[in-house]
C-alpha positions as CSV (number, residue, x, y, z in Angstrom):
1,X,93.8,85.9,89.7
2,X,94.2,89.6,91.2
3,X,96.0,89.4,94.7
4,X,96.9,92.8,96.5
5,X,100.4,92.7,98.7
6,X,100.0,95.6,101.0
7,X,103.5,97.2,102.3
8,X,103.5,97.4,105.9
9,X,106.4,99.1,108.5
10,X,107.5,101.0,110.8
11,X,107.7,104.5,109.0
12,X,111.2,105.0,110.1
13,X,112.4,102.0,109.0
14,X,110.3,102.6,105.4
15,X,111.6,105.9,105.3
16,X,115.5,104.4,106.0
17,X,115.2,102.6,102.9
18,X,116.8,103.9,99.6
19,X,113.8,104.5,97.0
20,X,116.5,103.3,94.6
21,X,115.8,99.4,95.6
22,X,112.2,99.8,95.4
23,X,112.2,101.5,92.1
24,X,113.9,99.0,90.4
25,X,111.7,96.2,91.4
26,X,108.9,98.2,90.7
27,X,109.6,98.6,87.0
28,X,111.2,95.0,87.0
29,X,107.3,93.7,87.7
30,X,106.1,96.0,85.6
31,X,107.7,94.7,82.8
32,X,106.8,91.3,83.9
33,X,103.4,91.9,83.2
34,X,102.7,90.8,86.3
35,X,102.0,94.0,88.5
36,X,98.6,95.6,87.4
37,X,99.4,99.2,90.3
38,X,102.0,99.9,92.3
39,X,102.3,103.2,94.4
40,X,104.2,104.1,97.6
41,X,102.5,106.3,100.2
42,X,102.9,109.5,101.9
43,X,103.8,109.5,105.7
44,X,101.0,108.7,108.0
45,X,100.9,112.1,109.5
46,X,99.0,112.9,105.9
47,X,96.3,110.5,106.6
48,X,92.9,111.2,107.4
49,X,90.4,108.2,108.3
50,X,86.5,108.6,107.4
51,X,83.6,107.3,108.9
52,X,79.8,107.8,107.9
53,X,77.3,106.7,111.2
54,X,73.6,107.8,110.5
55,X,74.7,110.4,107.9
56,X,77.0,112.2,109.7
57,X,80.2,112.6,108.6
58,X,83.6,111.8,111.0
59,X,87.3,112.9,109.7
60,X,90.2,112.1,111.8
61,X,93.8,112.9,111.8
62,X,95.9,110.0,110.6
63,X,95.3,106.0,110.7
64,X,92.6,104.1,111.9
65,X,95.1,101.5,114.1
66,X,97.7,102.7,116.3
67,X,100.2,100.4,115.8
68,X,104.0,100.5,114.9
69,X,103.5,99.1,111.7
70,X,101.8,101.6,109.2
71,X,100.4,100.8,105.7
72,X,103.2,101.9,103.3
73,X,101.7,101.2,100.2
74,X,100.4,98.4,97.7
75,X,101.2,95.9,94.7
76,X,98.1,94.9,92.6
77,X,99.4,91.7,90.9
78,X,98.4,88.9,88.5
79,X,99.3,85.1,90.0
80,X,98.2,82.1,89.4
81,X,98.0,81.2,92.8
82,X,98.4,82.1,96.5
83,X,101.8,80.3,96.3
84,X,103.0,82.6,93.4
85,X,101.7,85.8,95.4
86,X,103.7,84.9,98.3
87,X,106.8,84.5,96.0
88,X,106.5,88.0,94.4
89,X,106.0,89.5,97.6
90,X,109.2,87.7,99.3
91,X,110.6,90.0,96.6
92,X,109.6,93.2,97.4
93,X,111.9,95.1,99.0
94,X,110.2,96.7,102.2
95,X,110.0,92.8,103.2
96,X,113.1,93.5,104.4
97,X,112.1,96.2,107.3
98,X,108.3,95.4,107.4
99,X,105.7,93.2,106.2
100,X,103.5,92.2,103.1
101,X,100.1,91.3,103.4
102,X,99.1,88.7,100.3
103,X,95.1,88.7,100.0
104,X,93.2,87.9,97.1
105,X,90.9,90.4,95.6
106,X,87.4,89.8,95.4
107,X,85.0,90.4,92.4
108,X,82.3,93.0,92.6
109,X,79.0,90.8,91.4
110,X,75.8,93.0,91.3
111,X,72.3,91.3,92.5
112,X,71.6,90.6,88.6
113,X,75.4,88.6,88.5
114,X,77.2,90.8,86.7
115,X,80.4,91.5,87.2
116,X,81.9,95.0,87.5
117,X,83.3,96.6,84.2
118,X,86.7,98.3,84.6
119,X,87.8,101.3,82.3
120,X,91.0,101.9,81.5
121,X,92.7,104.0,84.2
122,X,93.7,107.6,83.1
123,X,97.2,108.6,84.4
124,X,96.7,110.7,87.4
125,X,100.2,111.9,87.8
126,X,100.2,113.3,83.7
């Protein structure tokens, strides 16, 4: 089953952190088979948040929720359980400083019952 671990922390504390750490975990997942996406994310003072309400369009500057703890980024992993999720995420390493969120993803089923097709990902960053 497909459970997402979303990174939240303070940014300072995130940004504190050595990139060194992280890396090394990342590819260490990665080679587990076990981690489907990873990616770390830009400070929050690049974010926009979009609404639609009755057509019309509504951008603004940075997060939805003001809160000290930001989204940071995500791990898109394979478990067998909600057990094993929370294992791999005890192990990544903005745990430290922040929060994960474990969640389990959920299956887009169409109104005829079938499920969504996934093609393979091109590498955006090629």
């Amino acid at each position: 089953m497909k459970y997402i671990c979303l990174v939240y922390g303070e940014e300072a504390k995130i940004a504190a952190m050595n990139d060194d750490e992280c890396m090394e975990y990342d590819a260490a997942i990665r080679r587990s088979g076990q981690c489907f996406s990873s990616e770390a994310l830009q400070r929050i003072s690049t974010a926009k948040t979009v609404r639609v309400r009755d057509g019309r369009v509504s951008i603004v500057d940075g997060p939805f929720a003001e809160t000290k703890e930001a989204l940071a980024g995500f791990y898109l992993i394979d478990a067998s359980s909600m057990d094993e999720a929370i294992e791999v995420a005890s192990k990544i390493p903005p745990a430290q400083v922040g929060c994960i969120e474990v969640r389990p993803v959920r299956e887009l089923v169409n109104t005829r019952g079938e499920r969504r097709q996934i093609e393979q990902p091109r590498d955006l960053f090629d």
